[in-house]
N, C-alpha and C positions, 0 to 999 in steps of 0.2 A: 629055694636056697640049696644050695650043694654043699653043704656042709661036710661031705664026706670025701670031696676032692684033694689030693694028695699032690704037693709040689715033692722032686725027687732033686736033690741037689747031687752033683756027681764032677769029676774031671777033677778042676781045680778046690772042688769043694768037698770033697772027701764024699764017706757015705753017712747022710742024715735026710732027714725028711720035717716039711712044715704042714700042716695043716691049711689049708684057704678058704679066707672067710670071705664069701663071695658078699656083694651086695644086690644094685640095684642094676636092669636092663638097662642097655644101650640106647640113647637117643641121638637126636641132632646136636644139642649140647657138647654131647661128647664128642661130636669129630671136630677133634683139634688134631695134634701132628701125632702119626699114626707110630705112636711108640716115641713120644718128645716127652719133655719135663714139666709139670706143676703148672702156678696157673698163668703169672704174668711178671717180665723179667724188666727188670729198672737198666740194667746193661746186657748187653750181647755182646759179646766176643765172637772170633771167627779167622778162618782162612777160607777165599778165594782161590782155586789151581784151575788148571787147564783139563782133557779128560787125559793128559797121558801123568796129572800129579805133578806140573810143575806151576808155582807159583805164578797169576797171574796182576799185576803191578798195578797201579791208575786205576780195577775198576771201581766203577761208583755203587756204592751200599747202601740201600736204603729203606725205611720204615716209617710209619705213619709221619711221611714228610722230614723227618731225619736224614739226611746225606750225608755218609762219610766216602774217604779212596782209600783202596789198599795200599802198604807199604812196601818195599821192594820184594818182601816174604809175602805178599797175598793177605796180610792179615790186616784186621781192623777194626775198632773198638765205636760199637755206637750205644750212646747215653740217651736213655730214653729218661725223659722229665715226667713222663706219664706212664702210669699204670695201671689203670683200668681197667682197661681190655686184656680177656684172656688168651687171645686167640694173635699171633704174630705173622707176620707175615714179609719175608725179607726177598729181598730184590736186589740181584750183582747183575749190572751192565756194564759191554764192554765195547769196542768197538772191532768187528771181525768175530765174534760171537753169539752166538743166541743167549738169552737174556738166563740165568740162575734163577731159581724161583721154590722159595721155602718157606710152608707153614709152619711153625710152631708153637707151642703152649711152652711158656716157660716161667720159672718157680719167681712167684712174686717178692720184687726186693733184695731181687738176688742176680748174681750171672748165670747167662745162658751160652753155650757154643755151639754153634754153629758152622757148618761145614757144605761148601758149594765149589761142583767142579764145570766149569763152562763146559759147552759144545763151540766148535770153530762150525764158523757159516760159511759153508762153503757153495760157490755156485754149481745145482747140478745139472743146471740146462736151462736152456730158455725157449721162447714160443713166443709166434705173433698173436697178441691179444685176439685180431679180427677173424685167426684163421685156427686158436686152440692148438692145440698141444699134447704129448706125454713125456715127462721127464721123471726120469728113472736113476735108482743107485743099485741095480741090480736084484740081487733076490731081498734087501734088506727092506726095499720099497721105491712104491713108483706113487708118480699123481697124473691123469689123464684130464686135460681141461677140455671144456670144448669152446666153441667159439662163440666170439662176443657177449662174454660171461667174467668179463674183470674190469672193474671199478676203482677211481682212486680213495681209499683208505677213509682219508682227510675230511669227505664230503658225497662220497658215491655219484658223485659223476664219471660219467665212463670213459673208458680209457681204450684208446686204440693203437697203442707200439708195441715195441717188444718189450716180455716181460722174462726176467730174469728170477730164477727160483731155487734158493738154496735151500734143502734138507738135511736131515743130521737122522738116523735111528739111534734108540736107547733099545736098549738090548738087557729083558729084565732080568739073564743071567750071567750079563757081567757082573766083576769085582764090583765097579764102582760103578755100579746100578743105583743103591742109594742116596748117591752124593751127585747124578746127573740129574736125576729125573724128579721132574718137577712138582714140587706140592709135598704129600702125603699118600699113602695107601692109603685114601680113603675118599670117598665120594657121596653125592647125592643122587638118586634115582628121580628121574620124571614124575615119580610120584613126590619126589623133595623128604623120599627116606634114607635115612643115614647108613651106608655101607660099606666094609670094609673091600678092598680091593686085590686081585690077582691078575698082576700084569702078564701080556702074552706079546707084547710087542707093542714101542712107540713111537709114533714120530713127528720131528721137529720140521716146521714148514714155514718158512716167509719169502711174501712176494714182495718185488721192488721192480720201478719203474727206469728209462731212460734216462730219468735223471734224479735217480737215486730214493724217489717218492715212495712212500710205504701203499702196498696191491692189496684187495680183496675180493674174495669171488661178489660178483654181482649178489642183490638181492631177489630171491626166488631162481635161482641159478646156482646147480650143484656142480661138483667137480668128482673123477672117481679113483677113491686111495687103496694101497696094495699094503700092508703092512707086513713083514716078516716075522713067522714063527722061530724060535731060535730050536737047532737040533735039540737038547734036552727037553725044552717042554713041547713037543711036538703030540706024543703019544698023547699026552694030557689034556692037548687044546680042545675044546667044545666044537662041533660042527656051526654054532649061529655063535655070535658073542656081541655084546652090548658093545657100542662104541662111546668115547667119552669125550670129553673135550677140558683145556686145565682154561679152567674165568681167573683171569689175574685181578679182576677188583674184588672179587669175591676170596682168592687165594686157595681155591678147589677144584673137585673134578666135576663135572657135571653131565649127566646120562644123556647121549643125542643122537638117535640114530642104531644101525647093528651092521655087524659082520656079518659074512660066509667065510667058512674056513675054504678056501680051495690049492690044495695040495699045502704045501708049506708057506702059504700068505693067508691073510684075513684082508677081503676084497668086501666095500663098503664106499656109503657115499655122504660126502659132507658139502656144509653151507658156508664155512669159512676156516679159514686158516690161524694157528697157534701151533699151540704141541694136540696131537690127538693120540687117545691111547686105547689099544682092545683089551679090555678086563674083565676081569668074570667075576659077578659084585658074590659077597657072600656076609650071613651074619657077623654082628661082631658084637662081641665085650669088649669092657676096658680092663686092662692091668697096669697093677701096680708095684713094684717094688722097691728095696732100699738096698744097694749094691756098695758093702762097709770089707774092709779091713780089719783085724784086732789091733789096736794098738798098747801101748805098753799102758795106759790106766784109760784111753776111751777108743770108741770106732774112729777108723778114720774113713773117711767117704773115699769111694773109686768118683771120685770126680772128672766131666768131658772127656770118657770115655765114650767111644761106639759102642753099641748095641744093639743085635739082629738077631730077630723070630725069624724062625722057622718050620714049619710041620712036621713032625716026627716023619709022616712017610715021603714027605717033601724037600729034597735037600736041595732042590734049586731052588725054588720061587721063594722072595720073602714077602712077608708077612708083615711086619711090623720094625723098627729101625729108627734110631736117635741116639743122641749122646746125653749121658748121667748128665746131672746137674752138679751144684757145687755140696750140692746133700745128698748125692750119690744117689738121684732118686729118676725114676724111670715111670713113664705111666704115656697108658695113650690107648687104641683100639688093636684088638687081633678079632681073630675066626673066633666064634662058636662054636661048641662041643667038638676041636679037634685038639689031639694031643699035640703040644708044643715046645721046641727048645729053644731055651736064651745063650745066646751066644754073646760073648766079650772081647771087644777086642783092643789090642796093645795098634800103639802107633807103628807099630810094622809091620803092620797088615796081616799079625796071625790071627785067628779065631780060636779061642776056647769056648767048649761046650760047658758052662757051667750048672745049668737048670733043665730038668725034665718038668711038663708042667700039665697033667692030665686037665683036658678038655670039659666044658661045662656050658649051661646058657645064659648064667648070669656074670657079675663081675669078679673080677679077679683079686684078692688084695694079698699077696706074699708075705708083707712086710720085709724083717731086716735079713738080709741075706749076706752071710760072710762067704767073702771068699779065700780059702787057703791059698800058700804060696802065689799071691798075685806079685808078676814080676811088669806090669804095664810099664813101655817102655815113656820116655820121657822124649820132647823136644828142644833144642838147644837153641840161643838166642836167632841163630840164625833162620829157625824153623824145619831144620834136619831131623828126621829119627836118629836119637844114638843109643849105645849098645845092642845095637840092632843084630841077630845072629842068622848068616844062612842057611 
């Protein structure tokens, strides 16, 4: 027990400090949404956008067999009649898009929001089945097929046309790194041990047929991927790096396979096609905290608000990431024993530094955390930021 660990509240929080009363190790259990809310949500709210932030219309939402559409704003309300289960797991499809795809844990009986930004599917080349292929987006990433190693989807019998192959990279130090990329920072090892995750580069890959048929690589028939280091975490990258793969039934990452770093790609080989991503697993705890305002006779909660970890000597990679609940409550997995800060942010995309949070190996619990002068901005019926300032 760490009993001696010191949360350092600062920025918007003035100068004060909380004590952390850590509890129990990190297990399987706990990889729910790596920095999501509580335990299980009776509604979810949400918006749907595109990756440059603008609303995307018609798609379809969905969760344990629940299907709602977005409204002309992207957004969309699904009523879960069930709660049970902790662990959520939500699904935006679109058409000319790769699929949205988000774990969360959210506070039972209560709303949850959520926020997903499509990828456009774009075609970046194609190849005759019989005779293989590479198709490429430049340094961002390539896939090298070889021949007579694609099968259809549907039934794995084999296929011999041309095959058409859109990719997408997610780029884990863009802005909207969080709201693209799919799942949670957090995954299972081969060994089926729960660990938090450090993205270095992902990407999105589906094959389609002649007549529009969903591709996959053959059984026992590998293909070979280039994945792009982004310039800031270059110094950083590992020379080998686990490869992973996102299991949409499962609604995780799952360990398969490894990179080489070579020069600014991580070059590796896989068995089939989704999102695949090179991450570098690491310990984790859970944290928790309660993100309030004063009000005039009670707190009032920072409610579906964003919120992003980061490592104190890390200012690009995150770490952990979600929005407050409607109890302004935040919880989910980060790193072990490194120093960490909680960031806040307003619907117009600033970030305040609100929490310094020294490092430890067990769990985390903050409790109630005020934040001064919180000016988060608001959304108008139309789904706009307003008093947005530049």
């Amino acid at each position: 027990m760490n009993t001696g660990t010191r949360l350092t509240l600062i920025a918007l929080l003035g100068a004060s400090s909380i004590t952390l009363q850590c509890k129990r190790d990190a297990s399987i259990d706990d990889l729910t949404t790596t920095l999501m809310t509580g335990s299980s949500a009776s509604t979810i709210i949400g918006k749907v956008t595109d990756e440059y932030g603008m609303p995307v219309q018609d798609a379809i939402v969905s969760n344990a067999g629940v299907k709602v559409l977005t409204d002309a704003n992207g957004r969309f309300t699904l009523s879960m009649t069930a709660v049970e289960e902790d662990r959520r797991f939500i699904r935006a499809d679109h058409s000319g898009y790769f699929p949205g795809l988000r774990t969360c844990q959210a506070s039972r009986q209560d709303t949850q929001y959520v926020r997903l930004s499509l990828l456009s599917k774009k075609i970046a080349g194609s190849f005759h089945a019989l005779n293989g292929g590479l198709v490429s987006i430049g340094k961002k990433g390539q896939v090298d097929f070889s021949p007579n190693s694609i099968v259809n989807a549907s039934d794995n019998s084999s296929y011999t046309g041309q095959v058409q192959v859109a990719i997408a990279y997610i780029d884990p130090a863009a802005k909207n790194f969080q709201e693209t990329m799919p799942g949670e920072l957090g995954g299972l090892t081969t060994g089926s041990r729960a660990v938090g995750l450090q993205s270095f580069g992902m990407l999105a890959v589906e094959l389609t047929g002649h007549e529009g048929q969903q591709l996959q690589i053959a059984p026992g028939k590998q293909a070979t991927v280039k994945i792009g280091i982004p310039t800031q975490l270059q110094k950083q990258s590992p020379a080998t790096i686990p490869l992973w793969h996102f299991d949409e039934a499962a609604g995780i990452w799952k360990e398969e396979g490894f990179a080489i770093r070579t020069g600014a790609q991580y070059t590796g080989k896989v068995s089939h096609f989704s999102f695949w991503n090179a991450d570098y697993p690491y310990p984790a705890v859970r944290l928790q905290a309660s993100l309030l305002v004063k009000g005039a006779k009670f707190p009032i909660p920072i409610a579906n608000y964003k919120v992003v970890i980061k490592a104190a000597n890390d200012p690009v990679s995150t770490y952990g990431y979600g929005y407050t609940d409607a109890w302004g409550v935040v919880a989910g997995m980060v790193p072990a024993n490194r120093d960490l800060e909680i960031y806040l942010h307003d619907y117009c995309g600033n970030a305040y530094l609100v929490a310094k949070v020294k490092g430890g190996d067990s769990d985390i619990q903050l409790g109630d955390i005020y934040v001064k002068n919180w000016l988060g901005m608001r959304e108008d019926p139309s789904g706009q930021p307003v008093d947005c300032i530049d």
